[in-house]
N, C-alpha and C positions, 0 to 999 in steps of 0.2 A: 206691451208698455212702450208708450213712444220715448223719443230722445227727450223730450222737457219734460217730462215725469220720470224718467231715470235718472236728469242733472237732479231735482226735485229733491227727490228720496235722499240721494249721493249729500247734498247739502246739508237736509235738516238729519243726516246719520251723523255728519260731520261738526253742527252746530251743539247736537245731544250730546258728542261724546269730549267736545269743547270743555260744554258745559259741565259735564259731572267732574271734569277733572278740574276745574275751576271748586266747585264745591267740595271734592276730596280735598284739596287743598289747604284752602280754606277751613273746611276741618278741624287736618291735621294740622294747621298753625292754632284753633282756639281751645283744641282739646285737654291739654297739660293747663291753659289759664281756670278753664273751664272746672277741671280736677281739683286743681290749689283752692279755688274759690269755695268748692264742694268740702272739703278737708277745712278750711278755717272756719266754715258753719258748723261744721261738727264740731268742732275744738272747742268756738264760741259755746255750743250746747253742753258742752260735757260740762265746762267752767261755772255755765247758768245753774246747772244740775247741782252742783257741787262746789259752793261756792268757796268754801276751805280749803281745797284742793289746788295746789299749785301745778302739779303734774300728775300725767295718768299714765298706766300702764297697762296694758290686754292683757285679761286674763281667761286664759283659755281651757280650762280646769275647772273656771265656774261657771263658762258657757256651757262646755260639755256636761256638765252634771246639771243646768238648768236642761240642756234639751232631755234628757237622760229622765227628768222626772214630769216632762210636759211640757215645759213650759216652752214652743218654739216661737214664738212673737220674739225673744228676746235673740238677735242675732251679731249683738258686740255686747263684751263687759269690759269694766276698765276698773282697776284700785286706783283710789286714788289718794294722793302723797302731800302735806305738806312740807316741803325740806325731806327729811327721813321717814315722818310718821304718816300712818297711817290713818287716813280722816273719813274712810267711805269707801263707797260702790260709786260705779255707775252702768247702769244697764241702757243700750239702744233698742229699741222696740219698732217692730216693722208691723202694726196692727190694722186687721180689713176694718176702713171706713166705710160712710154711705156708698161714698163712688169713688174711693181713694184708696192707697197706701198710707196709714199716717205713718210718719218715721216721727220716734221719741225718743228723748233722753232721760232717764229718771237716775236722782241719784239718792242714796241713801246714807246718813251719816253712820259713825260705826256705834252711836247711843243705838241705832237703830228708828231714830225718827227720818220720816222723807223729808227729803231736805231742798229738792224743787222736781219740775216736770217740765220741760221745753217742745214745744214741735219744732224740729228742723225742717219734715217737710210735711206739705199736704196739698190735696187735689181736691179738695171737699166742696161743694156746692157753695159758691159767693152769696155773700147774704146771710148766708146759715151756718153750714157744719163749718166757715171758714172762721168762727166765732171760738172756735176751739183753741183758738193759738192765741187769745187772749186773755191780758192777764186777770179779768174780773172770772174767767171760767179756772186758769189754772193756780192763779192763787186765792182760793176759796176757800172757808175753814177747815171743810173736809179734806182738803189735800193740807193744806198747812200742818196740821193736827194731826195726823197719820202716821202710822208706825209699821214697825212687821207685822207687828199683834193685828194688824184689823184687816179686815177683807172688804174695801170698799164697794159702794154698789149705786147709783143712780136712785134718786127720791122716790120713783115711777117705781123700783122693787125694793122698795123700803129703807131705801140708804139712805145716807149724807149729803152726797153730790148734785148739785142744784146742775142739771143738764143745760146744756143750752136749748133753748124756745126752738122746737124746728127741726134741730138735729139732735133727736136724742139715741142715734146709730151712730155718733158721729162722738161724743159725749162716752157713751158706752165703751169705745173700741180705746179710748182713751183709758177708761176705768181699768178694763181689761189690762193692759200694756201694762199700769203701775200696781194691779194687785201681784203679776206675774212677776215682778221685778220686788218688791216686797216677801212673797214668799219666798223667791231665793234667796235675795239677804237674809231672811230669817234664816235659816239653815246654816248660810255661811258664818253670822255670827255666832248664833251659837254654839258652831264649832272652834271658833276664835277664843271664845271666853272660858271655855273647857280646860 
């Protein structure tokens, strides 16, 4: 290796490791903005969920007794309060899409009717499964109408839920999220009411 091929290397090792500390940097200046932002979508989702609800609380007793009985899609729960009382669930949902993670908020009132469904996040195919996060799919009769009592299901296996055109993996995984969040409520209320 000659002398201008070893200045060469010496430079762009020098301009590389510039650079990554320029994008560490960087980074770690947008990361905490980044977080906050992350944090008031969810806040915003729980609120969508459960719109009674002035504050929420983690509850981790009825996480653990959802995974406890199956149900791992659900990987936050929250009670939720208005002033003192107590108005609801809310369950977050981390469910496999067509080509995504969808992340979900479901809340449940304490009659025990669903009381909304939110995607916070999704990766789903533009055009299609991104159809999901729309309110003509999640407020449908079949989600409006829905209680603990019902185990919802997509039209395609005889149910309620009018899927979206296109993405009905993407539709499904949704189904899924809110029957799982449903069954627990069930449980938990009727331990309430006891």
């Amino acid at each position: 290796m000659g002398k201008n091929e070893l200045r060469l290397v010496v430079v762009l090792v020098l301009i590389s490791m510039l650079a990554g500390g320029v994008l560490a940097w960087v980074s770690s200046l947008t990361e905490p903005k980044i977080q906050a932002q992350a944090e008031l979508r969810k806040k915003a989702a729980l609120q969508e969920a459960l719109t009674a609800a002035s504050t929420f609380q983690p509850a981790e007793a009825l996480l653990e007794n959802a995974h406890a009985a199956g149900y791992g899609d659900l990987v936050e729960s929250y009670l939720g309060y208005h002033d003192t009382k107590q108005v609801g669930l809310v369950f977050v949902a981390d469910v496999k899409g067509y080509s995504s993670t969808i992340r979900l908020s479901i809340g449940v009132s304490m009659d025990g009717q669903l009381s909304g469904v939110k995607v916070i996040s999704q990766a789903e195919t533009p055009g299609l499964g991104v159809k999901i996060t729309e309110p003509e799919f999640l407020e449908q009769p079949a989600f409006r109408e829905a209680t603990v009592d019902d185990q919802l299901a997509v039209v395609k296996e005889r149910g309620r839920v009018e899927a979206v055109t296109g993405a009905t993996v993407s539709s499904r995984a949704v189904v899924r999220g809110v029957n799982q969040a449903l069954a627990v409520a069930r449980v938990f209320l009727a331990e309430v009411t006891e």
